[in-house]
N, C-alpha and C positions, 0 to 999 in steps of 0.2 A: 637431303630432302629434294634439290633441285637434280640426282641423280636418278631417285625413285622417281619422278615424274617424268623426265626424259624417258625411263626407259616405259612407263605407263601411255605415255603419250605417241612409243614408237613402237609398240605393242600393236594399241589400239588402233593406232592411224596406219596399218601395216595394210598390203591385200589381201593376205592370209585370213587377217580377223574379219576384212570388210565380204571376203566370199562364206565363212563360216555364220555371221549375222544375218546374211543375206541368205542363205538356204532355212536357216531356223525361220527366219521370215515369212519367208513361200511354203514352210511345210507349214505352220501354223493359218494362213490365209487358204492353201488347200483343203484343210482339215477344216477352218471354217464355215467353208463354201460349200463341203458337203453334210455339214452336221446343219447349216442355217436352210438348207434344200429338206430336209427331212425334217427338222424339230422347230421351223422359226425362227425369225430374226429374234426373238428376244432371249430365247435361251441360246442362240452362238454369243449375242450380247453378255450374257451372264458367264459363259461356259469360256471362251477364246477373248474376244476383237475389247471386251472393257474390263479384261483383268489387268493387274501388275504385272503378271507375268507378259503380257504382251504389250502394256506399257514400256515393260524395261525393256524388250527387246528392240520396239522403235526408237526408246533412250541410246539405246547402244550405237542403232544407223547412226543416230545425228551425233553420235561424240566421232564415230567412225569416219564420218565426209569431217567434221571439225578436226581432229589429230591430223587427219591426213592434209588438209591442210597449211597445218601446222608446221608439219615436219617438212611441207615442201617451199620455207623459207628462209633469205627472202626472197623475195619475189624476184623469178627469172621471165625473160619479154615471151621465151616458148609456151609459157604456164599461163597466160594472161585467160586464155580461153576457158582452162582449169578450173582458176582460181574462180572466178566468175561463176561458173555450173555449181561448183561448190557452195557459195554462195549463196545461188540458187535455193540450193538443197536447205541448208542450212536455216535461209529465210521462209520458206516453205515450214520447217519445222516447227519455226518459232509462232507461225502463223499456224499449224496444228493446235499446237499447246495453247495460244492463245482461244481457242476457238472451246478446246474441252474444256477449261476453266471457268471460260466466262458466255459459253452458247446456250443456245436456249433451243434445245431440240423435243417437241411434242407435237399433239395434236389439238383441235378445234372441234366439237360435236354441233351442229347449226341444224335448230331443229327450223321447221316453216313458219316465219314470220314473227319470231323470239328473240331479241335482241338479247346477243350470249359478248364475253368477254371473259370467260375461265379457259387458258391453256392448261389440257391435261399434258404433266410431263411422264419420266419412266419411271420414276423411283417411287416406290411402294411406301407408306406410312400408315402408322397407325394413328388416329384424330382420336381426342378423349376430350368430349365437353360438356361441362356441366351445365346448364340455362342460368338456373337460379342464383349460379353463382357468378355468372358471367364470366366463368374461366373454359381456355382451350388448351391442350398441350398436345403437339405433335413428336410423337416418336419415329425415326428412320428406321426403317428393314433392311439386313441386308442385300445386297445386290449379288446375291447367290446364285446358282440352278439348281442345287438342290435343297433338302429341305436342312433346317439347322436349330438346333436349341441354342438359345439366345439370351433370353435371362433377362429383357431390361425391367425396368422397376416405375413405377409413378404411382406414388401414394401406394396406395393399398392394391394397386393393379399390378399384377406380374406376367410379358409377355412370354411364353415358357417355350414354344418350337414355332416354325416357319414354313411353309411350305408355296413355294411362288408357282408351284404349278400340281395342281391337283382335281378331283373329279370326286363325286359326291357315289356316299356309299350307303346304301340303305340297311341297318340291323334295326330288330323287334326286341324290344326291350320292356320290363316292368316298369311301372311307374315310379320313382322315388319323390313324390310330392306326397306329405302328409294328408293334404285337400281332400284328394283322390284314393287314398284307402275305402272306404265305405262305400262310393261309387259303385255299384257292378254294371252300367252302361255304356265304359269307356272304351267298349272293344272294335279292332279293326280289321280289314278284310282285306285283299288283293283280290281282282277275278278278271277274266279271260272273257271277253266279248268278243265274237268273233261270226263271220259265215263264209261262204267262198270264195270273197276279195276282200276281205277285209279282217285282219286279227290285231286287237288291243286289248291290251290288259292298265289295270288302271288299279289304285290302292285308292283307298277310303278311311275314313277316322274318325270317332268321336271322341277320343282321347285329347286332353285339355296341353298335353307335353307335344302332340303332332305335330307341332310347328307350320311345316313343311307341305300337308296334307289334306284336305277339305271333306266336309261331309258332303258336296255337292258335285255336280257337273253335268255339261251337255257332251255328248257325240251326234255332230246334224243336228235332228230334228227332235229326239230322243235325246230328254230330262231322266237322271241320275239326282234320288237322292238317298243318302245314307241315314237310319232313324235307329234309334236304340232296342233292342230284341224285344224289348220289355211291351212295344207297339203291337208285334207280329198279330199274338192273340184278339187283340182288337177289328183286326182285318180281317177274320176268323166269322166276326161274330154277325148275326142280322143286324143291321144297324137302318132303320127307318130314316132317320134323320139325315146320315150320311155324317155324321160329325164324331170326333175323337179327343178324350180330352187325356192331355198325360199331365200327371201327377209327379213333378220331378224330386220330390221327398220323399213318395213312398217309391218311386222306379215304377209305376204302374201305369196302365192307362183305363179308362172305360168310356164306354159311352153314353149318350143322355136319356136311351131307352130304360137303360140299367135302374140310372137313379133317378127316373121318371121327370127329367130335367124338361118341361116342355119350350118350346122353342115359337117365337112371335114374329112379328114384323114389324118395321118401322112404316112409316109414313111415303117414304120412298121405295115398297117394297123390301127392302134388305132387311137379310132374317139375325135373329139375336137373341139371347138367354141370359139367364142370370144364374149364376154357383152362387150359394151359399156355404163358407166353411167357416168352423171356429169364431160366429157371429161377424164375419167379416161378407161384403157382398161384391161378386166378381162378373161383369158383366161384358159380356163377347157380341166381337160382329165376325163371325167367324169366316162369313164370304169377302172380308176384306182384310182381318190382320189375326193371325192365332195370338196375338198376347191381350189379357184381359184390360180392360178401361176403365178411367175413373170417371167422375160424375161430369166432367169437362172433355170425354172422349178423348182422354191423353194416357199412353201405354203405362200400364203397371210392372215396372221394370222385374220389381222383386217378389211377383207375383208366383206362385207355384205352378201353377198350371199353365198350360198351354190347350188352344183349341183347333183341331183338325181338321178340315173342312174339304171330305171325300170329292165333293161334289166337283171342287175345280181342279180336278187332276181327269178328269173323264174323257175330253174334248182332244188333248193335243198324248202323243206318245209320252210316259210317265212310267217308267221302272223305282219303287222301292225297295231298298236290301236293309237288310237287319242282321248282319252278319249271316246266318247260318240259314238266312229265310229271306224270301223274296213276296212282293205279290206287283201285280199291275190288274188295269179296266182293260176286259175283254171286247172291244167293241161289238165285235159278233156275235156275243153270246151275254151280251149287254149285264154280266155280272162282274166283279170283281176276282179274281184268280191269285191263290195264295198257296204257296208250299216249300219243303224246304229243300233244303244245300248242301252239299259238304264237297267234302275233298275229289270225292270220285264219283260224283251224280253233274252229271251236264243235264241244262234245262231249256228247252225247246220255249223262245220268244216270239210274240204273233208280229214282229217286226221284219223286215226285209230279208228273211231267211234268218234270222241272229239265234248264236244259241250260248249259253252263257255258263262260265264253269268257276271254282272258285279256286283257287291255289296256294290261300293262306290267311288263315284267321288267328287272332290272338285276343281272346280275353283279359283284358284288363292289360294289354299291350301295346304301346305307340311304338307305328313307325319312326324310328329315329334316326335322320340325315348325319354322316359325319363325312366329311373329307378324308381325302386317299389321296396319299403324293404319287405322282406319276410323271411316266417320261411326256412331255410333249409330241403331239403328233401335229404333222402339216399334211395338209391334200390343198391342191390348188391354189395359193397361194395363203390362205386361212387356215389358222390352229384350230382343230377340229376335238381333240382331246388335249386337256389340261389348262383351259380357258380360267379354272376356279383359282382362286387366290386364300387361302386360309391361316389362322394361327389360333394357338389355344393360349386362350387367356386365365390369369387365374386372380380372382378374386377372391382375398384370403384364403377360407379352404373350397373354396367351391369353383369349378376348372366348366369352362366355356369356351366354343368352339365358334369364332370367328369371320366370314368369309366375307368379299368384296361383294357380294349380291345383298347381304343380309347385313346391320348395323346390330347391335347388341344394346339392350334398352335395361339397364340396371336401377336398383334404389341402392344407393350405398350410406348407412347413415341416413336416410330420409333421402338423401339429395339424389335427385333424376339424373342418371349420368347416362350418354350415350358415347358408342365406343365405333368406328369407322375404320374400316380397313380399307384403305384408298389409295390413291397416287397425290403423289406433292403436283398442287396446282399454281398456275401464274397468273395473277391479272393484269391482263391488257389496258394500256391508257386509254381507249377508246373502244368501240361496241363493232359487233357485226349481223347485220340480220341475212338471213336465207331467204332474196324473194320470190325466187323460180329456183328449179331442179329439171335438168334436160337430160334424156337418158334413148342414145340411141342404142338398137339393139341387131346382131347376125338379122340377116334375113332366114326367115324359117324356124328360128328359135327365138325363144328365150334372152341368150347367153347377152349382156352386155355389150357392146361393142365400144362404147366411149360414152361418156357422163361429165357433164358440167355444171357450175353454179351460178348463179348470178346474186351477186350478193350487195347488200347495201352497208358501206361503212360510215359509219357515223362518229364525228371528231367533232372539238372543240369551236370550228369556224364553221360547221357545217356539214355536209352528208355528200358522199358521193357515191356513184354506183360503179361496179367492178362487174368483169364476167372472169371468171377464171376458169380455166381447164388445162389438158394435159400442152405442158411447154407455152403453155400461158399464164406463170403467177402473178397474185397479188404482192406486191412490194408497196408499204408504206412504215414510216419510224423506224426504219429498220429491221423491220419482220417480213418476211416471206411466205407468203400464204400458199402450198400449194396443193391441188385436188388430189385427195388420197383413195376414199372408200366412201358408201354413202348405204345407208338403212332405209329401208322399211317399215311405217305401222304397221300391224297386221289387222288392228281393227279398223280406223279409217285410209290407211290405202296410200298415207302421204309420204313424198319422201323426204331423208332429212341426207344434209352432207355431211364426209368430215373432211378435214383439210391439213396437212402437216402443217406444222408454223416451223420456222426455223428462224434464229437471230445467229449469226457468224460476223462475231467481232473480229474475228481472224482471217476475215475475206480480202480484204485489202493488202494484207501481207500476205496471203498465199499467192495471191494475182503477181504482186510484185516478183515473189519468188519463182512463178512460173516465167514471165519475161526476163526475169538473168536467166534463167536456163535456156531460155531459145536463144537470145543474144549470147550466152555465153558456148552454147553449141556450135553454134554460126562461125563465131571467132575461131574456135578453139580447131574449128576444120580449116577455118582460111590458113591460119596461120603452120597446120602440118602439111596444106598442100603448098603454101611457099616453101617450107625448111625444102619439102622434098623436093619440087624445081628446082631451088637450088643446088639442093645433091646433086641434080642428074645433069646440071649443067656444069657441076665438078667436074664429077668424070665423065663429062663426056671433053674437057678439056684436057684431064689426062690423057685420056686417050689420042 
């Protein structure tokens, strides 16, 4: 046994092994460098710099400076400088490994004036909690780059593939909810708005499965709204009143001319009717809310009807679509303007040149989002594709797709369960708020030029204020705060920070290790420029 390691130990402690470990090294940290330049630090992360295999290859350095070592005792007075740098290496290593086991490497998100204390870290999890039951269980994802069936299990949930980097794909699909058989107003459209500087296309939905998709929206100044086919005819029709009632039982609508509905006023002006159906009495204030009221002017949730009220769409830009038909208020020609759609008719809009086309309708079709693994892209230093995170979960027979934007909101058994694809997070022993955000920028542009935070920490004795910025962190308990990246609202304007945190229990011995290497480089030189004086003062006595 003591033969077999001798000869393991002058194997590994050889120069041979230490030049062969050492080019695997460099070709792997090359390879890094240009895969984390094109794809992101997190997939070289997944892909190279935190697998085994390149764990065991730093394993191997440090057994390599160790054997060698080893074999070079004991200790001769010309090695002192040696032995030392080795040393060096060696404590440096341990201060490595001490660092990956027990550091603490993430980020901080500080929005303005939010006292936060959740570090997000890397590692991807799935969160399963139920309320009523007061239960949570966290499940780990791998730490892959690509995607993986995985198989874990909790209860009745089975986590089935992975995908840690992926991009959202849109297919049109039937409905599979029993609900929505009988339904025929569920359908959805895509269309093309566009004029000489400007081309958008946009999807739309009434389908109850769109998740993903709205019946509504603005571009500028100009309201988008999406209404079921079954309305168009109504827009069609003379309507005095200006008012529209849909019928979501029969899919109809009519108006109040029709069924001689006359229409009144309250006291305040505002105008109002009463439906009578099925000895039941429904009564509208149609210039304030389409759903009918009860005798206490509180919405009738379960009401059938809906009330239309032409009159306040007239005033500001208002496009209605109905899949296959559109109408909007002509200002000009102070009528209402209604016609239809399809695949291959574009339609001339009295808005800023706009002219409008449609590219895809589906009857009784939801748009339906699924994720698509893909390679990670970088531009500028920001992953630009592959930002989505997904996994398809399967609840007994029924398979659900996952993503870090979206939480999954299940009844299982009755019980409310909600399902999170997230990152493992840390809580801070104390708080941080954001109270300013400074953001200088190039002259002439735009572009950044440097950004910092000032931030207020707040601990157990009391509060202090920090400013941090670049080669300026935060240090307190042990954590290292330092200015990483910083966002945007896009509605109110404000900005938030984020900040790396970093805890390195292995700082203190990497430190240590890097001073035997200087001290031991120092030595190790004095003492071959003595041997060599010496030499030369040999022979120069031979001589």
């Amino acid at each position: 046994m003591t033969e077999l390691y001798n000869k393991i130990e002058k194997k590994i402690g050889s120069l041979k092994f230490a030049v062969i470990i050492i080019v695997i090294f460099s070709v792997m940290m090359i390879i890094g460098t240009f895969v984390e330049s094109y794809y992101g630090t997190d997939f070289a992360n997944r892909l190279i710099y935190k697998t085994p295999a390149f764990m065991g290859v730093q394993f191997f350095m440090f057994l390599s400076i160790l054997f060698a070592t080893f074999t070079r005792l004991p200790a001769k007075k010309r090695l002192y400088g040696f032995y030392v740098i080795h040393t060096g290496l060696i404590t440096i290593g341990i201060g490595s490994f001490v660092t990956y086991i027990a550091g603490i490497d993430g980020t901080i998100h500080l929005p303005p004036n939010s006292p936060t204390r959740t570090v997000v870290l890397n590692t991807d999890v799935i969160e399963i909690i139920a309320p009523e039951k007061n239960t949570r269980a966290t499940l780990n994802l791998p730490y892959t780059p690509f995607d993986k069936n995985i198989g874990i299990e909790y209860g009745d949930i089975k986590v089935e593939d992975y995908y840690p980097f992926a991009e959202k794909e849109t297919k049109w699909a039937k409905s599979e909810t029993k609900k929505t058989e009988k339904l025929n107003f569920i359908h959805s459209s895509t269309y093309v708005l566009a004029n000489p500087n400007v081309t958008q296309d946009f999807t739309l939905s009434l389908h109850p499965e769109a998740f993903d998709y709205k019946s509504s929206m603005t571009m500028g100044l100009l309201n988008i709204t999406y209404l079921p086919y079954g309305m168009f005819n109504c827009f069609q029709k003379k309507n005095q009143s200006g008012i529209i009632i849909w019928d979501s039982k029969k899919e109809e609508c009519f108006t109040l001319d029709e069924k001689n509905i006359q229409v009144q006023k309250t006291s305040s002006g505002k105008r109002f009717f009463a439906l009578n159906h099925e000895g039941l009495v429904y009564s509208f204030l149609p210039d304030l809310s389409p759903w009918a009221m009860d005798v206490e002017l509180k919405p009738i949730m379960n009401s059938p009807f809906r009330a239309f009220s032409m009159d306040l769409f007239k005033d500001k830009p208002h496009l209605f679509l109905f899949g296959k038909a559109l109408a909007y208020f002509d200002k000009d020609s102070e009528k209402w303007i209604s016609e239809n759609i399809n695949l291959e008719k574009k339609v001339d809009l009295p808005w800023m040149g706009f002219e409008l086309s449609m590219t895809n309708h589906g009857d009784r079709k939801a748009p339906l989002t699924f994720p698509k693994k893909v390679l990670p892209v970088q531009e500028n230093g920001s992953v630009v594709i592959g930002n989505l995170k997904a996994a398809r979960i399967k609840v007994r027979d029924q398979s659900y797709w996952l993503t870090n934007e979206k939480p999954l909101n299940l009844l299982i058994d009755g019980v409310e369960t909600r399902i999170y694809l997230t990152k493992k997070s840390h809580n801070l022993p104390f708080e941080l708020t954001l109270t300013k955000f400074k953001m200088d920028k190039d002259p002439g542009t735009n572009n950044p030029a440097s950004y910092e935070s000032f931030v207020n920490l707040f601990k157990k004795d009391g509060n202090e204020q920090h400013h941090v910025f670049m080669n300026n962190p935060l240090k307190f308990d042990g954590f290292t705060f330092y200015q990483a990246s910083y966002s945007q609202d896009p509605d109110s304007g404000q900005y938030s920070s984020t900040l790396s945190v970093n805890v390195d229990q292995g700082r203190p011995i990497k430190y240590l290790g890097s001073l035997l290497l200087v001290f031991g480089s120092m030595w190790h030189w004095m003492l071959n420029r003595r041997r060599k004086k010496k030499d030369n003062d040999i022979l120069g006595l031979e001589e």
